[in-house]
C-alpha positions in Angstrom: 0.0 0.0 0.0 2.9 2.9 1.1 4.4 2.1 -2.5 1.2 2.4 -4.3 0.5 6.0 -2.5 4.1 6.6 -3.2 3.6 5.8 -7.1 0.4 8.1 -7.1 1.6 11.5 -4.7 4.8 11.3 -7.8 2.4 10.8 -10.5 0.5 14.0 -9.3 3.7 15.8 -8.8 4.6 15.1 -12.4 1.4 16.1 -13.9 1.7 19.5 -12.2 5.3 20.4 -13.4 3.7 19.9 -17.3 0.8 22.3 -16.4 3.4 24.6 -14.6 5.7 24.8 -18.3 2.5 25.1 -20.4 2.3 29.1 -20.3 1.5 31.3 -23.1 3.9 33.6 -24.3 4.0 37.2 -23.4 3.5 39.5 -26.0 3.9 42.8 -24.3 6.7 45.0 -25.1 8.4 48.5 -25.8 7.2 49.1 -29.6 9.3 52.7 -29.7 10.5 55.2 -27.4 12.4 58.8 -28.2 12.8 61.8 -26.8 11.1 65.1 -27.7 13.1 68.1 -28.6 11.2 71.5 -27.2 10.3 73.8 -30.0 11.3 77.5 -29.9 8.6 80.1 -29.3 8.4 83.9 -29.7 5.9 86.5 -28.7 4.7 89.0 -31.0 5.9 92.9 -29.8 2.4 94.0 -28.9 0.6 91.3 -26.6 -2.9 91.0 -27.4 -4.8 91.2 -24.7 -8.1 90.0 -25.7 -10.6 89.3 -28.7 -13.7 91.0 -29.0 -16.6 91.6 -31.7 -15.4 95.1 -33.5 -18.3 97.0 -35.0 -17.8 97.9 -38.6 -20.7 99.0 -39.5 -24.3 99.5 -39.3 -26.6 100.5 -42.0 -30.2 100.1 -43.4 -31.1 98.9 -46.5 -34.3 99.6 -48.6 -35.9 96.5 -50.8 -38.8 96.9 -52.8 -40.4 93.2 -53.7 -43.6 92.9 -55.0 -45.2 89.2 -55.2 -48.1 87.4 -56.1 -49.6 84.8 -54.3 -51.9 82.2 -54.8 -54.0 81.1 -51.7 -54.6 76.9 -51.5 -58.4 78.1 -52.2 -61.1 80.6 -52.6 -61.1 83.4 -49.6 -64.0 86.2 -48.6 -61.4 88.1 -46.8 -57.5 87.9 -45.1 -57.8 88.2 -41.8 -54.2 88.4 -40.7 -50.4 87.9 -42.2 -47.4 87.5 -39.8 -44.0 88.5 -41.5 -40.6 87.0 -40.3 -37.4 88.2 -42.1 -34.7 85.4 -42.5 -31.6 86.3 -44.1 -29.5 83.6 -46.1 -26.5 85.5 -47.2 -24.8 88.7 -46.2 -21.0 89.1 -47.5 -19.3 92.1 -47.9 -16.6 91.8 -51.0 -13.7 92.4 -49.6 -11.6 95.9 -51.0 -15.6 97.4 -51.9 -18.0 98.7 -49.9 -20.1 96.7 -51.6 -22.5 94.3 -49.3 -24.7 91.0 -50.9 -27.9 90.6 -49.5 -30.4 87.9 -49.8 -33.2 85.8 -47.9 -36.8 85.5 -47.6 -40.0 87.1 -45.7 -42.1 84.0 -44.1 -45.5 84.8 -44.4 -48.2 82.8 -42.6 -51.5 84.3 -44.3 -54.7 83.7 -42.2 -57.8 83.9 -44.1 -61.9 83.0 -44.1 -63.0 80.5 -46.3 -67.1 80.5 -47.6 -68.8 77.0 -47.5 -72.5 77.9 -47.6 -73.9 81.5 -47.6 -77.5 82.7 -47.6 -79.2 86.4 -48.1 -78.2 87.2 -44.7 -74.9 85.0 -43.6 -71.9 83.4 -45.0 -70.2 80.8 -43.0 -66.9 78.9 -43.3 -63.9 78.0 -42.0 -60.6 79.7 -41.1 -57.8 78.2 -42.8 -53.6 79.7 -43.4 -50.9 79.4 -46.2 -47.7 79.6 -45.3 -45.1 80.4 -48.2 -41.5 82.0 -48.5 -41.0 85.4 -50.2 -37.5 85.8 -51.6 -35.3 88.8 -52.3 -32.2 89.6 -52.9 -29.7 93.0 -53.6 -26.5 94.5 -53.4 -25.8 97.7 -51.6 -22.9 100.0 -50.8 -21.8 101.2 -47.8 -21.3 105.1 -47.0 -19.7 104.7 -43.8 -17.5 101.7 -43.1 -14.6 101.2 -40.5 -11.8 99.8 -42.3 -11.7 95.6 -41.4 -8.2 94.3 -40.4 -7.7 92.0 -43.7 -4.0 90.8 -45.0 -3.9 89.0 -48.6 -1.5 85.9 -48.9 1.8 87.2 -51.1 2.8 85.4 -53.8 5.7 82.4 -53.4 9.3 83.2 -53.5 11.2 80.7 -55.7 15.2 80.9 -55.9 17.2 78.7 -58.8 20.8 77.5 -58.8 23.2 77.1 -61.5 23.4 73.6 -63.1 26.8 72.0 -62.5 28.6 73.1 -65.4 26.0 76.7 -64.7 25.2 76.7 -68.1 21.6 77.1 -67.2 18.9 76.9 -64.0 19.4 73.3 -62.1 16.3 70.9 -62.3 17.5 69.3 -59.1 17.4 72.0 -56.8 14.8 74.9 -55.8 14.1 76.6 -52.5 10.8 77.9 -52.2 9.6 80.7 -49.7 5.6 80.7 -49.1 3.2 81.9 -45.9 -0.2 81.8 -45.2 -2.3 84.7 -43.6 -5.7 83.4 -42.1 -8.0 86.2 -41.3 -11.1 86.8 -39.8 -14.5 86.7 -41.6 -16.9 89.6 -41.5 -19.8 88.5 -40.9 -23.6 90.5 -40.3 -26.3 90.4 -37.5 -29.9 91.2 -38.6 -30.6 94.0 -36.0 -34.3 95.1 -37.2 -36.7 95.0 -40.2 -39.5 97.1 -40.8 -42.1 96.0 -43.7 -44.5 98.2 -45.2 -47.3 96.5 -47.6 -50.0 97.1 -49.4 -52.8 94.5 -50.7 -54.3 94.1 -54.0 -57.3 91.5 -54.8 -57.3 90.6 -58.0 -59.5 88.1 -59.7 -62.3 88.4 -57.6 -65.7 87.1 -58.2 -68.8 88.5 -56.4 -71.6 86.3 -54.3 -74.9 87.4 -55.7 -76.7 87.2 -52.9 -74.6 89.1 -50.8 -74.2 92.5 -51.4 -70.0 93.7 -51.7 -69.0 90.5 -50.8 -66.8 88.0 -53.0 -64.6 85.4 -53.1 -60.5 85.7 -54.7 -57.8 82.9 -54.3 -55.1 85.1 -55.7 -53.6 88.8 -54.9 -51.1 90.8 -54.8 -48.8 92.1 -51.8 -45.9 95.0 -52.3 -44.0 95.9 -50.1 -40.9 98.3 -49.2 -38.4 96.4 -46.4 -36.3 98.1 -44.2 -33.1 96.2 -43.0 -30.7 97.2 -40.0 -27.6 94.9 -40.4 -24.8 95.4 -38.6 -21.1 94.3 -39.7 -18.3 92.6 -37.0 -15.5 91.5 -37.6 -13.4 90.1 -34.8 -10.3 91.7 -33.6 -7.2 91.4 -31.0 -7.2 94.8 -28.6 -3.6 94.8 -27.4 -2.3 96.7 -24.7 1.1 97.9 -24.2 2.6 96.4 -21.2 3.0 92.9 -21.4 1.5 90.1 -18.8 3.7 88.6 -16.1 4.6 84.9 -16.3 5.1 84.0 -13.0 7.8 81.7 -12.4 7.4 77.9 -10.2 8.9 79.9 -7.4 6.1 82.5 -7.1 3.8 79.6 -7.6 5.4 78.1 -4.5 5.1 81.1 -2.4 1.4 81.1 -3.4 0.9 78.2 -2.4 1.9 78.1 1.3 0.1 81.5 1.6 
């Protein structure tokens, strides 16, 4: 029996050294490592100091628009249109004075409809049509602040001789080149004032009603009014330039 146990505790023992060697292999490691080199850094002469919306100008524009509108049926009367003014484009060219304008008035037109009438009564139903009105012009400024605006010069190109400098070498060039990024103007609707006037056209009288009659189409002008204002933004700088404090002065800061 002790040789049998014997036989079995160092058949155990040997099973468990094969599991023990049967590892995976580790795949983990260092795939690169370098070390970075700090970049040198200079500060313009005048620090800016902060960046604020600069007011180039403000100005009203007049735009006559006359449209004709077809209502989605037959109407005794309108009994109310509410206007909204959406602009989708307002660029000044830059160099002009010149400023693009264009967009749409919304119109939600409320009006009575006439399903039955009698000698005495009409009745119906009180329905809206909603439709888009657009426009577009170009006007110039009178008064503009100049915007801050730098155009891109033109690449600098320098040739070398050939090697016997018989002529300009097609292996070598240096090339100069920048790029000036400035900021957009851009406009802000700041009021619109809409006068209009109605015209019926195509009406058709109800014969038993006296002055009354129906129209589906008519005929709105109208003289717009739009306040835009111009921004452009713009770095105010100051002359004395910001204190870095150093780790010390942090230091002291902090035990304080």
């Amino acid at each position: 029996m002790d040789n049998k146990k014997i036989n079995q505790a160092s058949s155990i023992k040997q099973n468990n050294c094969e599991c023990s060697n049967d590892k995976e292999e580790c795949k983990g490691e260092v795939i690169d490592s370098y070390t970075i080199n700090e970049c040198i850094s200079t500060s313009s002469e005048k620090f800016p100091h902060y960046k604020v919306p600069v007011i180039i100008s403000e100005f009203t524009a007049q735009i006559d628009l006359e449209s004709r509108i077809k209502l989605c049926e037959p109407a005794i009367e309108i009994k109310r249109i509410k206007k909204n003014v959406f602009l989708t484009q307002c660029r000044l060219v830059a160099g002009t004075r010149k400023v693009f304008i264009s967009g749409y008035v919304r119109k939600n037109i409320e009006y009575a409809t006439m399903n039955c009438y009698n000698n005495s009564a009409i009745c119906g139903d009180i329905k809206h049509t909603t439709v888009h009105v657009p426009f577009k012009c170009v006007t110039e400024i009178m008064k503009m602040r100049e915007p801050e605006i730098h155009p891109n010069e033109p690449s600098k190109m320098l040739n070398y001789y050939d090697e016997n400098n018989m002529g300009s070498s097609m292996k070598e060039i240096d090339m100069f080149s920048e790029e000036i990024f400035n900021e957009k103007v851009y406009c802000e609707l700041v009021s619109a004032k809409i006068y209009e006037a109605d015209i019926i056209e195509d009406c058709k009288n109800i014969s038993s009603a006296l002055r009354e009659h129906t129209f589906q189409n008519f005929i709105e002008k109208e003289v717009i009014y739009l306040t835009i204002k111009l921004l452009q933004n713009q770095q105010i700088c100051e002359e004395r330039e910001p204190k870095c404090p150093s780790y010390y002065d942090w230091m002291e800061q902090q035990e304080c």
